[in-house]
C-alpha positions as CSV (number, residue, x, y, z in Angstrom):
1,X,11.1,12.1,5.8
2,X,9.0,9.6,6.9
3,X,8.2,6.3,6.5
4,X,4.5,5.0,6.4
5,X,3.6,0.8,6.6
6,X,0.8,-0.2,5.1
7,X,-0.7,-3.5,5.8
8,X,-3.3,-4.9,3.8
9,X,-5.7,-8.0,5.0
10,X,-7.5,-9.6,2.4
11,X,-10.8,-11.0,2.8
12,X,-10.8,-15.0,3.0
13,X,-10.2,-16.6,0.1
14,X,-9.4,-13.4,-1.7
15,X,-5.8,-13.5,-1.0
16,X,-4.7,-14.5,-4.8
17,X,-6.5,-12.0,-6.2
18,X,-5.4,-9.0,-4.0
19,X,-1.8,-10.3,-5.1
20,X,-2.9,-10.7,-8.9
21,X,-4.1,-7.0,-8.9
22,X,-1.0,-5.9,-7.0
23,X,1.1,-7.7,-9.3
24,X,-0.6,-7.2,-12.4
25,X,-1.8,-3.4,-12.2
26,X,-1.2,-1.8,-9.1
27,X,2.4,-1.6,-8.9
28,X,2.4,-0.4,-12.2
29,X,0.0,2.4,-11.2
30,X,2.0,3.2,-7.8
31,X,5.0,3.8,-10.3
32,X,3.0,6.1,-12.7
33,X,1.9,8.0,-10.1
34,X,5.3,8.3,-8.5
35,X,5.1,6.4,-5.1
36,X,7.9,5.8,-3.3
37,X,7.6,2.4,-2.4
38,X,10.6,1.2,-0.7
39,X,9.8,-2.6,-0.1
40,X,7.1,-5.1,-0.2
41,X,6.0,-8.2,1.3
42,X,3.6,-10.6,2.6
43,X,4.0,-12.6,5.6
44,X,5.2,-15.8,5.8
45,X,2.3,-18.5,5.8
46,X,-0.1,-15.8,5.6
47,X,-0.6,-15.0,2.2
48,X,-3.7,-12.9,3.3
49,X,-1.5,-10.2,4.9
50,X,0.4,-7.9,2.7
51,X,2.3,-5.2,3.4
52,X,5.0,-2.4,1.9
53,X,6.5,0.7,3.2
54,X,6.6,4.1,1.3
55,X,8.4,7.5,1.9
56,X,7.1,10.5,1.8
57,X,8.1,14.4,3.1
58,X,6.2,14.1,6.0
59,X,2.5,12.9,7.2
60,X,0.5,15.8,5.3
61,X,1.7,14.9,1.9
62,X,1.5,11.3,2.5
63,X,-2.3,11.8,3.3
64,X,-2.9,14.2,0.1
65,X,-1.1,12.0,-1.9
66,X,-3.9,8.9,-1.0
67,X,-6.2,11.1,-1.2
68,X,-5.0,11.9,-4.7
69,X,-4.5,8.6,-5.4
70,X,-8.3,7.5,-4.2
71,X,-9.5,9.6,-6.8
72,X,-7.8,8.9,-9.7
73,X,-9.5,7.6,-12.1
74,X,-7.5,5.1,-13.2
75,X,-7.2,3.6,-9.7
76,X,-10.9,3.8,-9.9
77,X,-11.7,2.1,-12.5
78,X,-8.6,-0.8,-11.7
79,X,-10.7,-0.7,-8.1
80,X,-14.4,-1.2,-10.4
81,X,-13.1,-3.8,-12.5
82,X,-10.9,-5.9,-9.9
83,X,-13.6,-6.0,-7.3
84,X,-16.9,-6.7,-9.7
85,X,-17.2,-10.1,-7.8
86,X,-17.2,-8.1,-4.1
87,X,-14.2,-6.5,-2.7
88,X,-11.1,-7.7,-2.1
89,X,-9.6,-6.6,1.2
90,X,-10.9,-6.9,4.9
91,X,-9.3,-4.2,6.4
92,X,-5.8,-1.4,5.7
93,X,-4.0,-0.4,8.6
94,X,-1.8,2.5,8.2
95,X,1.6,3.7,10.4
96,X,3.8,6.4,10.0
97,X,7.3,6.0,11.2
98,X,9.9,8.0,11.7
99,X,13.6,7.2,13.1
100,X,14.4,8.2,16.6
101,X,17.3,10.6,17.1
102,X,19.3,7.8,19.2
103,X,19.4,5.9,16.0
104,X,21.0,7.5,13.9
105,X,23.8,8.7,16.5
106,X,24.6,5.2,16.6
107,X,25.3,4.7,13.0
């Protein structure tokens, strides 16, 4: 298994909205579509800045699932609608993680 972070940077003074589609219809989405989102956040005093982790079997089927995911066309059309007044977000980094060996020996 492993883990990938995604942070999410909205663009200036589109902060609330990124949260209100999150929120609202995103989530609710990432569940239909069975995402295995483990936790999310945003950072403290930086609203702008987003992020979540979610688990996946390994790097191949975490990049076929967004790739899935990017063409859905409910996604699509959530994207369309949410971003009529220009988009949203600034930029998306993305880090898969994985637990060293050392780790879990210590547990």
């Amino acid at each position: 298994m492993i883990l990938e972070l995604r942070e999410y940077v909205a663009l200036p003074d589109r902060a609330e909205d990124l949260h209100r589609r999150f929120g609202e219809e995103t989530l609710d989405l990432f569940d239909q579509v069975g995402l295995d989102l483990r936790g999310f956040w945003h950072a403290v005093g930086e609203r702008r800045r987003i992020v979540y982790l979610c688990a996946f079997a390994d790097v191949d089927v975490a990049v076929a699932f967004w790739e899935a995911f990017r063409a859905d066309p409910r996604w699509i059309a959530l994207k369309e609608r949410t971003e009529a007044n220009g988009p949203l977000i600034e930029r998306i980094e993305s880090t898969y993680l994985v637990e060293p060996d050392y780790v879990d020996a210590r547990r």
